[in-house]
MILOLUM-567065 format. One line per 2 residues: number of its first residue (from 0); for each residue x, y, z of N, C-alpha, C, O, CB. Coordinates in Angstrom, 2 decimals, padded with zeros to 5 digits. Glycine has a CB too. Example, Ala and Ser with C-alpha at 12.3 -4.5 7.8 and 13.67 -1.06 7.14 Angstrom:
2
0) 013.19 -005.69 007.80 012.30 -004.50 007.80 013.20 -003.30 007.80 014.24 -003.32 008.46 011.31 -004.47 009.05 ~ 012.85 -002.25 007.08 013.67 -001.06 007.14 012.90 000.03 007.87 013.41 001.14 008.04 014.08 -000.60 005.72
// end
This chain:
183
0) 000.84 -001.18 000.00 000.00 000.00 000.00 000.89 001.25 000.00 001.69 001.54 000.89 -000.96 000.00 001.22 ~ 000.61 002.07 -001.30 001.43 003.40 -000.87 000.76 004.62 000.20 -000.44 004.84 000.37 001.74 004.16 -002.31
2) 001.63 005.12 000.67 001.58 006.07 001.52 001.68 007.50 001.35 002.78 008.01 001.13 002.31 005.80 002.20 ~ 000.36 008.39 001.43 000.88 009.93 000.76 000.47 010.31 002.28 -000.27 009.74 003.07 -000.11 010.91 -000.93
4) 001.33 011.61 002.39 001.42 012.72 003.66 000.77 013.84 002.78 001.04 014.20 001.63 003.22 013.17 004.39 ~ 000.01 014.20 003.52 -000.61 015.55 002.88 -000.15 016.78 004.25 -000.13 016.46 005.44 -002.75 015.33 002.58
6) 000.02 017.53 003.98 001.07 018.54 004.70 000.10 020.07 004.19 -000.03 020.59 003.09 003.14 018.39 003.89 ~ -000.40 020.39 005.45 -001.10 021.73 005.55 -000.30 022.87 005.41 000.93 022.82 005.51 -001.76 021.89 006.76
8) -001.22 024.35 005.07 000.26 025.26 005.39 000.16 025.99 006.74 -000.39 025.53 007.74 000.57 026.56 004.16 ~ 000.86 027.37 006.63 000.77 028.08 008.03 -000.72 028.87 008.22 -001.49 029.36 007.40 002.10 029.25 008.13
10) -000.79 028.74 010.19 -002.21 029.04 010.38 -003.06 027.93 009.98 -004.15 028.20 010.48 -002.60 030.23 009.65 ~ -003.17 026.70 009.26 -004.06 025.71 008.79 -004.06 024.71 009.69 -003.45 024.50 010.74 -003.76 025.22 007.52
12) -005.06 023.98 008.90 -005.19 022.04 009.32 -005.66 021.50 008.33 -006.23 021.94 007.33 -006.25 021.42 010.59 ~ -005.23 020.00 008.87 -006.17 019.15 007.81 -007.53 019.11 007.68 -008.12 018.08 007.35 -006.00 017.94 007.93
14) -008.16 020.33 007.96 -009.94 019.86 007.66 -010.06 020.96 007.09 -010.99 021.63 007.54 -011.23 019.56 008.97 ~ -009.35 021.53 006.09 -009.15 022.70 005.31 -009.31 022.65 003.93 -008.42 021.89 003.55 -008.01 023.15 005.50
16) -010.07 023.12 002.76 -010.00 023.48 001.34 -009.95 022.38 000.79 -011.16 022.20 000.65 -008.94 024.30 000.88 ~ -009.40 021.34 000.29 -009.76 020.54 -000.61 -008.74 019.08 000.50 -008.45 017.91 000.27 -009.24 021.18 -002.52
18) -008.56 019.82 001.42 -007.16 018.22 001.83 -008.69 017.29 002.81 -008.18 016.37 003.45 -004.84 018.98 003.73 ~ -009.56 017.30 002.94 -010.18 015.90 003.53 -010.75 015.47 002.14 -010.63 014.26 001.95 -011.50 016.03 004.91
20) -011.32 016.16 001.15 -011.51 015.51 -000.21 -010.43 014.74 -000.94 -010.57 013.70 -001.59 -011.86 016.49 -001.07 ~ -009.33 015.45 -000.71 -008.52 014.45 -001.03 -008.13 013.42 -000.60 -008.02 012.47 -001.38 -007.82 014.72 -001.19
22) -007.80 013.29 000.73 -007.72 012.21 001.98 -008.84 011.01 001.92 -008.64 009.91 002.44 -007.98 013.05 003.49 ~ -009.94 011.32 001.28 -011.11 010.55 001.62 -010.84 009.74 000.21 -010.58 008.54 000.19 -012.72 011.45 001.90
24) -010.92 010.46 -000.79 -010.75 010.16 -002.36 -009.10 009.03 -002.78 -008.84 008.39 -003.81 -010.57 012.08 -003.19 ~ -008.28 009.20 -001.43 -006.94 008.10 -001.77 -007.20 007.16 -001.07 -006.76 006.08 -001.44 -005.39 008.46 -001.44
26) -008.09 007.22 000.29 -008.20 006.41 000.74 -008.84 005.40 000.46 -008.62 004.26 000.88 -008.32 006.69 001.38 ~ -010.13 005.97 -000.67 -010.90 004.89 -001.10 -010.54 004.37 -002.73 -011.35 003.83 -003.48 -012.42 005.38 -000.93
28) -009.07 004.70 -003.07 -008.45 004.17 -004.02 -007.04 003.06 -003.50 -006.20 002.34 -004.05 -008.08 005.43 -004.86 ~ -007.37 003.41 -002.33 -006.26 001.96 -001.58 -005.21 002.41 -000.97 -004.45 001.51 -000.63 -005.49 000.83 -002.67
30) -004.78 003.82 -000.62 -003.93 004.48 -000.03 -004.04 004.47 000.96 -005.20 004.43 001.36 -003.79 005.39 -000.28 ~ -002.73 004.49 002.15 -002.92 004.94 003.26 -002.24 006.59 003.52 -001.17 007.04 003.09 -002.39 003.83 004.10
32) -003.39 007.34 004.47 -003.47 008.86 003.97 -002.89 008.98 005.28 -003.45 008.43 006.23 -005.01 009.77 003.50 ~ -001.84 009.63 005.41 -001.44 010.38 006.81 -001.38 012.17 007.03 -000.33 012.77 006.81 000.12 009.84 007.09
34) -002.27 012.68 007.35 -002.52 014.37 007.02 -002.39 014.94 008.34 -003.38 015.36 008.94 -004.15 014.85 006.33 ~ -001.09 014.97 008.89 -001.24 015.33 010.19 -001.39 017.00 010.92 -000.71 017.92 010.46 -000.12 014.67 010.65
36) -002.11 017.17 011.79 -001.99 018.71 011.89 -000.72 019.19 012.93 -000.51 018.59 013.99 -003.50 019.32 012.49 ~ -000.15 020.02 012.60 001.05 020.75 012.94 000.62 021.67 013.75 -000.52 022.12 013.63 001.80 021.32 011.87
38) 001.65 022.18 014.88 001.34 023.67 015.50 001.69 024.13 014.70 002.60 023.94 013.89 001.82 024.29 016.67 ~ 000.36 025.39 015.02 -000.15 026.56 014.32 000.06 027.74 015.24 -000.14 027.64 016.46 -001.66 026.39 013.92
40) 000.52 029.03 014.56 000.32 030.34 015.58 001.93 030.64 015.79 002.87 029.91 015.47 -000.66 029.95 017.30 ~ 001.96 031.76 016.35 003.09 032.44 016.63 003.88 031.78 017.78 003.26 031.09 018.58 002.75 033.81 016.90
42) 004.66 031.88 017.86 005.52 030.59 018.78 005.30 029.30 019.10 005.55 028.61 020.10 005.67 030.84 019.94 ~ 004.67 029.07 017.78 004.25 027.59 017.73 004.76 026.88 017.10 005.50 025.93 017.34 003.22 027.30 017.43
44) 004.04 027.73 015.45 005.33 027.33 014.38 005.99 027.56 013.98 006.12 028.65 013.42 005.47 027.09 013.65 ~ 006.89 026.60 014.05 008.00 026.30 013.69 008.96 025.05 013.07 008.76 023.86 013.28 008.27 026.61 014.47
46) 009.88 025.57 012.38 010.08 023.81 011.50 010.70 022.73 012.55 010.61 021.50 012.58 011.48 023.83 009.92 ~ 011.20 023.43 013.21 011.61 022.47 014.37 009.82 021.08 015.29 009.71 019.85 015.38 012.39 024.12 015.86
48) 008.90 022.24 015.70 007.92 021.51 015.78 007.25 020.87 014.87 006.40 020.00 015.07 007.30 021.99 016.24 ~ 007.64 021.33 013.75 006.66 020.49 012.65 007.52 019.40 012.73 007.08 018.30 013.08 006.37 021.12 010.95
50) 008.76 019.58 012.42 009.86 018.07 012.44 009.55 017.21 013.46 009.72 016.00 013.30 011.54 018.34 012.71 ~ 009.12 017.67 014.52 008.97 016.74 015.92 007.62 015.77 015.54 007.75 014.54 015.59 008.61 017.89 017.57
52) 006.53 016.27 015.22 005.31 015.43 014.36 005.54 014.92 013.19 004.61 014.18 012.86 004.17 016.16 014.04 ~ 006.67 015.02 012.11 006.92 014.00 011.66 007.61 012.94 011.80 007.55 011.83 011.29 007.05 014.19 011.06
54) 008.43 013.53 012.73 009.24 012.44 013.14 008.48 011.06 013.84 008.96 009.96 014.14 010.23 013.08 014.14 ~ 007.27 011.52 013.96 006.38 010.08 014.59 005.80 008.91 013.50 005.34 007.79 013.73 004.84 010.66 015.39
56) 006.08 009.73 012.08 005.77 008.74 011.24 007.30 008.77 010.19 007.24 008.83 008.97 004.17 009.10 010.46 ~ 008.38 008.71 010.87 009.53 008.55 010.29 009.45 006.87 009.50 009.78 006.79 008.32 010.71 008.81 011.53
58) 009.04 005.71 010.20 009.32 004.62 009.54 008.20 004.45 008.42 008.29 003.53 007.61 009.45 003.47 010.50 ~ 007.23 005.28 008.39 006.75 005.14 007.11 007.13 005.91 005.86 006.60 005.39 004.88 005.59 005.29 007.26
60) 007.78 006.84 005.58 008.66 007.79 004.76 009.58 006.75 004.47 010.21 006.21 005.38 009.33 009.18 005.51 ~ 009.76 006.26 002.79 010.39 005.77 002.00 010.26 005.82 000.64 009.46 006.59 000.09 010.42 004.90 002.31
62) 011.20 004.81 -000.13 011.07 005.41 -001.81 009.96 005.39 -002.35 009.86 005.51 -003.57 011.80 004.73 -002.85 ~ 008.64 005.18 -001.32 007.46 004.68 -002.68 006.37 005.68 -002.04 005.22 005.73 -002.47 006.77 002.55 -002.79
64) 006.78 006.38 -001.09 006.26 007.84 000.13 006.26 008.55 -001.32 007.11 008.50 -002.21 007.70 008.72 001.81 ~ 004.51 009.53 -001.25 004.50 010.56 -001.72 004.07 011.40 -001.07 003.33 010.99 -000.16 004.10 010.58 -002.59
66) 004.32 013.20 -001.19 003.85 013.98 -000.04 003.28 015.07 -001.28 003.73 015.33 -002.39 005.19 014.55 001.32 ~ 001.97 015.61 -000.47 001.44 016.55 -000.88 001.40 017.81 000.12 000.82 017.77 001.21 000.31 016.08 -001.30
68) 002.18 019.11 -000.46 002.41 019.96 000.69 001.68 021.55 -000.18 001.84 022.14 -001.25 004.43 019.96 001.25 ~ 000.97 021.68 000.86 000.35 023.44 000.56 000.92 024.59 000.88 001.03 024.60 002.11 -000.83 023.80 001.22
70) 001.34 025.56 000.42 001.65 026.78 000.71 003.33 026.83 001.44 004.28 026.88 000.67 000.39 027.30 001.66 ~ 003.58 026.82 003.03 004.81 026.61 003.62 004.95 025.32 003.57 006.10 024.91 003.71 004.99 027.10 004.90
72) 003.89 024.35 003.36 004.19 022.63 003.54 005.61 022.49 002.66 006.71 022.28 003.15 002.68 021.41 002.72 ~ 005.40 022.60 001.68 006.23 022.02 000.53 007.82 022.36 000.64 008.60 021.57 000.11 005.66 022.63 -000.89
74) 008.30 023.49 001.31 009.58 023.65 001.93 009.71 022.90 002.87 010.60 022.06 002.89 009.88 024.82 002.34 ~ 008.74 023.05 003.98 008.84 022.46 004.85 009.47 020.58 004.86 010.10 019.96 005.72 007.59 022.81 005.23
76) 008.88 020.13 003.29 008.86 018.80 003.62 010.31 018.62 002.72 010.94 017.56 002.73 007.32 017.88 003.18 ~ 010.69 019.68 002.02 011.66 019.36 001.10 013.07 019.70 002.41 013.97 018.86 002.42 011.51 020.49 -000.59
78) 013.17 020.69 003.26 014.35 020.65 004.51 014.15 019.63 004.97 015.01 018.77 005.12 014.40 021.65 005.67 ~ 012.85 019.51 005.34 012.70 017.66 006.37 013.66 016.43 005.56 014.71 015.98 006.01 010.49 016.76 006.27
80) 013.08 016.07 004.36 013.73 015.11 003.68 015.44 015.69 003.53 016.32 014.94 003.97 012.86 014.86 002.21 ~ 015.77 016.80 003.00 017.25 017.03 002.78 018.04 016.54 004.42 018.97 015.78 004.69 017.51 018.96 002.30
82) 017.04 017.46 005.30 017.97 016.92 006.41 018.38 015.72 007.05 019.45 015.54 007.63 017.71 017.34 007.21 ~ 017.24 014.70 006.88 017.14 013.26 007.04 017.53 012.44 005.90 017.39 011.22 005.87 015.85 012.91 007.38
84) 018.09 013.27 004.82 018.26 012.41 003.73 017.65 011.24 003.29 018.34 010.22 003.31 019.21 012.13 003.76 ~ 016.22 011.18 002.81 015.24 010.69 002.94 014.67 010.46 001.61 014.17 011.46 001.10 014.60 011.33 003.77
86) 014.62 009.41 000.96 014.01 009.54 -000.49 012.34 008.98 -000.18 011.72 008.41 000.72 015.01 008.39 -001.80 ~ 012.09 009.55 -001.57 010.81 009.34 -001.72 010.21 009.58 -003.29 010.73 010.21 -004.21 010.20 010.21 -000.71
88) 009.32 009.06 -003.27 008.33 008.79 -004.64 008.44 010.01 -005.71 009.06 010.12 -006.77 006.58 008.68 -004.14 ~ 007.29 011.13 -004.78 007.11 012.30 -005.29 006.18 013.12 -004.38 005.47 012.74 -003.45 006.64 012.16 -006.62
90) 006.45 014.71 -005.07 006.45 015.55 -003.74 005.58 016.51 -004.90 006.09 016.93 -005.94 008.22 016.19 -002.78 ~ 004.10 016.76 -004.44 003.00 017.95 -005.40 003.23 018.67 -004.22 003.18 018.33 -003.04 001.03 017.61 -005.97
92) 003.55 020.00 -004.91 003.61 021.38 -004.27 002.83 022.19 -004.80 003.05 022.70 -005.90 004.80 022.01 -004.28 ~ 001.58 022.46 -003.93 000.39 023.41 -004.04 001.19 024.94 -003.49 001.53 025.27 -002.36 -001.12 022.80 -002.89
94) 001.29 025.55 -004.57 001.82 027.23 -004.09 002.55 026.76 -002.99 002.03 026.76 -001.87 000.52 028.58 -003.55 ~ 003.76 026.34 -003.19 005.15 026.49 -002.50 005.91 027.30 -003.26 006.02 027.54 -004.46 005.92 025.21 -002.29
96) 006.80 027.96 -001.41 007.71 029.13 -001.73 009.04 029.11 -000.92 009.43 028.29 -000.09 006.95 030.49 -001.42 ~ 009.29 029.62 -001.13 010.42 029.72 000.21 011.15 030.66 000.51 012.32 030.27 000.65 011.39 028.89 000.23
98) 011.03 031.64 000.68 011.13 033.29 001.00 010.58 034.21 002.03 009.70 033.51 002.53 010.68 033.89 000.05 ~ 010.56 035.10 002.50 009.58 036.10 003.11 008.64 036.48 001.63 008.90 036.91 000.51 010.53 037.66 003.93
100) 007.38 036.01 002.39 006.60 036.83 000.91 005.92 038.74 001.46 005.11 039.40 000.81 004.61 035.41 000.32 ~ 006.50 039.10 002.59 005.87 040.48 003.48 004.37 040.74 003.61 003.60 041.66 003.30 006.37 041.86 002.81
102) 004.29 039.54 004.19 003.23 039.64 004.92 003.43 038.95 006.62 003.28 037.79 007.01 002.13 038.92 004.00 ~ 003.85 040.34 007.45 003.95 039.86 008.76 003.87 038.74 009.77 004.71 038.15 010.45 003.48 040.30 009.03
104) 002.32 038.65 009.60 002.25 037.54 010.44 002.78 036.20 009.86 003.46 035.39 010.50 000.89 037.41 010.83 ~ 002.37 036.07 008.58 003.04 034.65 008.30 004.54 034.33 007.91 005.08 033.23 007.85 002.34 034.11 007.26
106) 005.13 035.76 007.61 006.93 035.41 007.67 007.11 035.61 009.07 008.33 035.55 009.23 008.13 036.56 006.71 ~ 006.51 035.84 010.31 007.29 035.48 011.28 007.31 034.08 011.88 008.08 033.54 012.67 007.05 036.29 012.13
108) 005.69 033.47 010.95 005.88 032.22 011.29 006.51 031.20 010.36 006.38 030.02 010.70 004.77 031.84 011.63 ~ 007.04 031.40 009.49 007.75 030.89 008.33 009.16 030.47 008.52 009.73 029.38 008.41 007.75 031.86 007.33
110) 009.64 032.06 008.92 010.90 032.10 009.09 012.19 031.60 009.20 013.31 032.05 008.95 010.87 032.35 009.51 ~ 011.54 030.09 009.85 012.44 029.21 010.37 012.51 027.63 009.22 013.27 026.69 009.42 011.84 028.94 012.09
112) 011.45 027.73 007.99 011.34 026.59 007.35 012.59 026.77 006.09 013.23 025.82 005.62 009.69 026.40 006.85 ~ 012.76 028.36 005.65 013.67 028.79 004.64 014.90 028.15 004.55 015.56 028.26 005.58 013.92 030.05 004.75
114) 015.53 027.38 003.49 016.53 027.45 002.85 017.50 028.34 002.41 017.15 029.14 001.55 016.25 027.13 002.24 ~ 018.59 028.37 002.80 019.37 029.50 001.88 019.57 028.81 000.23 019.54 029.47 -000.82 021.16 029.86 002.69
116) 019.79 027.16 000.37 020.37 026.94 -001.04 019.12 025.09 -000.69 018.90 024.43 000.33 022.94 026.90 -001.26 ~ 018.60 024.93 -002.40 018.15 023.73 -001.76 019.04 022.96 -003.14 018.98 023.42 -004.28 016.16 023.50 -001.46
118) 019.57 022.16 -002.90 020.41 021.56 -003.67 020.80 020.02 -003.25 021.43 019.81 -002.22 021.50 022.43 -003.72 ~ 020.26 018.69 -004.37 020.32 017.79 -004.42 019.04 017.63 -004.01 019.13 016.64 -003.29 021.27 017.34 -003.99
120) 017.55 018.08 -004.00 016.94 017.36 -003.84 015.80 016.64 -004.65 014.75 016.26 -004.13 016.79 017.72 -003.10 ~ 016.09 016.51 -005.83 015.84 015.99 -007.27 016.41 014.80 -006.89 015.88 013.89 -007.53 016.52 016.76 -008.64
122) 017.50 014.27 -005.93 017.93 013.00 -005.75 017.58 011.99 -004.77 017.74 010.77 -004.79 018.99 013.10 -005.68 ~ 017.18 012.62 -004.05 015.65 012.54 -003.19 014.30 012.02 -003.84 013.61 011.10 -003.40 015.21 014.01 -002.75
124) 014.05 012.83 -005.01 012.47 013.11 -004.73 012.15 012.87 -006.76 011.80 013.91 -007.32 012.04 015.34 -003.75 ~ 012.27 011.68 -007.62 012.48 011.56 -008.51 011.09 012.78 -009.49 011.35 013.46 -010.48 012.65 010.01 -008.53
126) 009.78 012.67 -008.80 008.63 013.23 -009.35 008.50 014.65 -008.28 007.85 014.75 -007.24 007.23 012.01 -009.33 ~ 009.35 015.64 -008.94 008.58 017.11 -008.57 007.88 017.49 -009.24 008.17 017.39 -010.44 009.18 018.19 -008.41
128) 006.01 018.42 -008.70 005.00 019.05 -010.00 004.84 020.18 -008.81 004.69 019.97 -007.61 003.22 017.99 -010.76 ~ 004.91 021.22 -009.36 004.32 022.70 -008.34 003.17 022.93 -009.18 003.23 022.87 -010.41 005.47 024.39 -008.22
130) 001.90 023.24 -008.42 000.93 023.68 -008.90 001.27 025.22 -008.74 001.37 025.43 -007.53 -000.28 023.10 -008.29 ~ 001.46 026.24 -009.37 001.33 027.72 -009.21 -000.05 028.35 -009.66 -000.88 027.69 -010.28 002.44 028.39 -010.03
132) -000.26 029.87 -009.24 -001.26 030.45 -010.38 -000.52 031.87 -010.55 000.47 031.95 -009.82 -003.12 030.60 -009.86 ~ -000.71 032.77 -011.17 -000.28 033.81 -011.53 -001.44 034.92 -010.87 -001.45 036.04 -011.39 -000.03 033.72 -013.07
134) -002.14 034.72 -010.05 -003.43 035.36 -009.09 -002.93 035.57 -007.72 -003.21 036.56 -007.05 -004.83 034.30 -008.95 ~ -001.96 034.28 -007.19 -002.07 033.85 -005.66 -002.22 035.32 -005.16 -001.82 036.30 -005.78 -000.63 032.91 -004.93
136) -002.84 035.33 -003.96 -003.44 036.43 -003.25 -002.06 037.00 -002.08 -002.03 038.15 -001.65 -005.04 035.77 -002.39 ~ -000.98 035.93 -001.70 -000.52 035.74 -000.32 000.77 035.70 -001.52 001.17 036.78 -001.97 -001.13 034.29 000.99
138) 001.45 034.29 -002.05 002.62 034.45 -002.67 003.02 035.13 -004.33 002.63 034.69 -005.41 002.98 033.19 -002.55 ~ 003.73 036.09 -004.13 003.55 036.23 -005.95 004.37 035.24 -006.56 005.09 034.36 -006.07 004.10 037.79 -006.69
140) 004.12 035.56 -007.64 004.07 034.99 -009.38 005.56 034.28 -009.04 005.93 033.11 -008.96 004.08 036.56 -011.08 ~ 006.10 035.36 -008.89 007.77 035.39 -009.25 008.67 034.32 -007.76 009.79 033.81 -007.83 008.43 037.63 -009.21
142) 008.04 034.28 -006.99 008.41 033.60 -005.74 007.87 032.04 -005.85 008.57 031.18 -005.33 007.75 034.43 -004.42 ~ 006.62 031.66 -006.51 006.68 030.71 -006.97 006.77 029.66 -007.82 006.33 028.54 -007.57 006.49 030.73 -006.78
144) 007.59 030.17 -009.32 008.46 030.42 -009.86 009.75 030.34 -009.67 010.48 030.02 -010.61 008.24 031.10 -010.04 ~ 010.22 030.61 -008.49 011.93 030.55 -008.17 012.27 029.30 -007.36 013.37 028.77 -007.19 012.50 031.94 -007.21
146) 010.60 028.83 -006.70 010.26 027.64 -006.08 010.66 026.56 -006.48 011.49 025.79 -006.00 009.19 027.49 -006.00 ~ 009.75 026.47 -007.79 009.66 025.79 -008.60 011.28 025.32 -009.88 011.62 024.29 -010.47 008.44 026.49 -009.04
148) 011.78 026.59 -009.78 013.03 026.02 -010.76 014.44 025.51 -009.72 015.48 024.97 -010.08 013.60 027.52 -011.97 ~ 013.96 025.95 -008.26 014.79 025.42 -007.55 014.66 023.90 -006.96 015.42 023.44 -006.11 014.87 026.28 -006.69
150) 013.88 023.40 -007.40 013.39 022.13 -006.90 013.36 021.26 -007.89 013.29 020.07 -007.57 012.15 022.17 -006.30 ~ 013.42 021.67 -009.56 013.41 021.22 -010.82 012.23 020.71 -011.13 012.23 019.69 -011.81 014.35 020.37 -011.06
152) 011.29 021.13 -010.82 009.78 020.23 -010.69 009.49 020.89 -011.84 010.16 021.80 -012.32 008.51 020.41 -009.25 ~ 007.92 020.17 -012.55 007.49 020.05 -013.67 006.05 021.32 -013.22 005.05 021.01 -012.58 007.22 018.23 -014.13
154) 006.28 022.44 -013.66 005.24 023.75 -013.14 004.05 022.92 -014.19 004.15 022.31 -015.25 005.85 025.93 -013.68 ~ 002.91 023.26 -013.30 001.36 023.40 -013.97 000.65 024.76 -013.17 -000.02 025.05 -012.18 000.28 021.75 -013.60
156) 001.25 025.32 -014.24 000.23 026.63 -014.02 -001.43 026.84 -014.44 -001.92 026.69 -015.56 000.89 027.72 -014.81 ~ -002.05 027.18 -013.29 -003.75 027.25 -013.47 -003.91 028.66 -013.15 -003.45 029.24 -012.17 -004.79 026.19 -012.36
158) -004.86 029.30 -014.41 -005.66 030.26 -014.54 -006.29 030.29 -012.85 -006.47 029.34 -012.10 -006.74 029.96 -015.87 ~ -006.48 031.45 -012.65 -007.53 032.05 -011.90 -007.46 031.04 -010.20 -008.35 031.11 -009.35 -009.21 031.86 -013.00
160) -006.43 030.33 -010.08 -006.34 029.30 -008.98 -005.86 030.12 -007.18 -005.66 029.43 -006.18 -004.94 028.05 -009.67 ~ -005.80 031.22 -007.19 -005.42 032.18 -006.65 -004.36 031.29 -005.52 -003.35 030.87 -006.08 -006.70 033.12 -006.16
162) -004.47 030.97 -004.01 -003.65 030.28 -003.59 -004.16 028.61 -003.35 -003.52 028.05 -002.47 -003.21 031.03 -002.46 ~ -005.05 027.91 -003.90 -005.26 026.80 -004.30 -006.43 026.68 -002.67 -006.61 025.50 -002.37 -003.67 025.75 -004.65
164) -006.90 027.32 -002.06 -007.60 027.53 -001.39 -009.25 027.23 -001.47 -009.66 027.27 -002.63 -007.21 028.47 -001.30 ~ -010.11 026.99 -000.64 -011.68 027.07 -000.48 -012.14 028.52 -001.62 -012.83 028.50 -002.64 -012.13 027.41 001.54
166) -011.56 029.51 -001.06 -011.85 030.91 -001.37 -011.43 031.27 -003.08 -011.65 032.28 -003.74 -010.92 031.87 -000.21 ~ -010.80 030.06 -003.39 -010.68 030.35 -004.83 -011.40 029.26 -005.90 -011.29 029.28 -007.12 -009.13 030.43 -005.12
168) -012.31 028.10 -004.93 -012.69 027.57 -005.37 -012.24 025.49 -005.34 -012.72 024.51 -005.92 -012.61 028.50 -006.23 ~ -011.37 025.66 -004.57 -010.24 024.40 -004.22 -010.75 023.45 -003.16 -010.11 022.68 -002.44 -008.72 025.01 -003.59
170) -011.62 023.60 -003.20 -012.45 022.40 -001.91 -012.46 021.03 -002.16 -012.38 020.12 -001.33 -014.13 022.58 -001.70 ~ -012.56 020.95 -003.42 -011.86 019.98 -004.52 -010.63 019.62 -005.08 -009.96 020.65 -005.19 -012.20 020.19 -005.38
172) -010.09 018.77 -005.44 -008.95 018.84 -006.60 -008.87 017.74 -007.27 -008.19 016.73 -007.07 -007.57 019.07 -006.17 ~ -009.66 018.02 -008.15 -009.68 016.02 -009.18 -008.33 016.42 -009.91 -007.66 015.41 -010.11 -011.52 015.47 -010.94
174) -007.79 017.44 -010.33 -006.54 017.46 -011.42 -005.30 016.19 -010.57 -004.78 015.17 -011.02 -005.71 019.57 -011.57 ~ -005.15 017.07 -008.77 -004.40 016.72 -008.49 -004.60 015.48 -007.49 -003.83 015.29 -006.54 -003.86 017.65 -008.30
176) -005.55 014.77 -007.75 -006.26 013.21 -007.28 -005.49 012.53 -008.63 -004.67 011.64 -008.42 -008.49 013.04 -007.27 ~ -005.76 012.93 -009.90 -005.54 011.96 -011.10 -003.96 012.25 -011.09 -003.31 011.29 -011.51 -006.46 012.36 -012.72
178) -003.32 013.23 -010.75 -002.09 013.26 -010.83 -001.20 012.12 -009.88 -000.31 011.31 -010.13 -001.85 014.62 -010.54 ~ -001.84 012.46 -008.88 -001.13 011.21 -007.92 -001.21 009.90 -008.13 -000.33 009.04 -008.19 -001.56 011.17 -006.66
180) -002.40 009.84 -008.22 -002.71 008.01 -008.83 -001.96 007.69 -010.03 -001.49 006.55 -010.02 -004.45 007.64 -009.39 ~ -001.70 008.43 -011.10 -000.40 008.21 -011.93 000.77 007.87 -011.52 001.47 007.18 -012.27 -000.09 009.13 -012.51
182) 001.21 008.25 -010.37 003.13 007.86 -009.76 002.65 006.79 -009.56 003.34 005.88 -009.10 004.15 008.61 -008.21
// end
């Protein structure tokens, strides 16, 4: 049975925008779904605590592990794996960034997931896809974009997808249900 992690972003949980539709939709294609919720909030999060909750499902993370990460998820899971040197399947990045995007509250809770350089982790992670949009409300264009060519992943850019959110219409995601069931 493969195993996908679905990985919320900052301020979130898993009972958010399209991640229990998705969770429900792998599960009843034979997956086992692990979507765990992370501290949230100002001295909460942090990559250090997020690392501490994954670290509880460390023996399931291996080469046939895929992770689906939203917004800060997708850095988040790409330092996790570099630092544990950790391979895996493939990694969908819903509007991942990895920068201050200046917006206060959430680069102070960010702060700590950033990379200065992410390098080698294409050797890791054979299937990178970033979902971007050229709308997002929170990250711009150009930040996820720099995401994306730093990670070597295969961009699918969507019209009008703003940050892949409820509020833009994302409560759903059959694109990226059929995408996964492909790896």
């Amino acid at each position: 049975m493969k195993t996908v992690f679905i990985v919320h972003g900052s301020f979130g949980d898993s009972s958010e925008h399209y991640i229990p539709w998705l969770k429900q939709n792998l599960i009843e294609a034979g997956y086992e779904v692990i979507a765990p919720d992370f501290p949230i909030g100002l001295d909460k999060q942090t990559y250090s605590s997020w690392a501490k909750v994954l670290d509880r499902y460390a023996d399931k993370i291996d080469k046939d592990t895929i992770f689906v990460g939203r917004s800060i998820g997708p850095i988040f899971i790409v330092k996790y794996l570099l630092e544990h040197n950790k391979k895996i399947k493939a990694l969908f990045s819903i509007s991942g960034f990895n920068c201050f995007i200046n917006v206060p509250d959430y680069d102070a809770v960010n702060k700590t997931f950033f990379l200065n350089k992410i390098a080698g982790f294409e050797k890791l992670c054979p299937h990178r896809v970033c979902y971007i949009s050229e709308n997002d409300p929170y990250v711009p264009y150009y930040l996820l974009d720099m995401f994306t060519l730093n990670i070597k992943a295969k961009t699918i850019l969507k019209a009008n997808a703003g940050h892949f959110n409820s509020e833009s219409g994302y409560s759903v995601f059959p694109e990226l249900l059929q995408q996964i069931k492909k790896i």
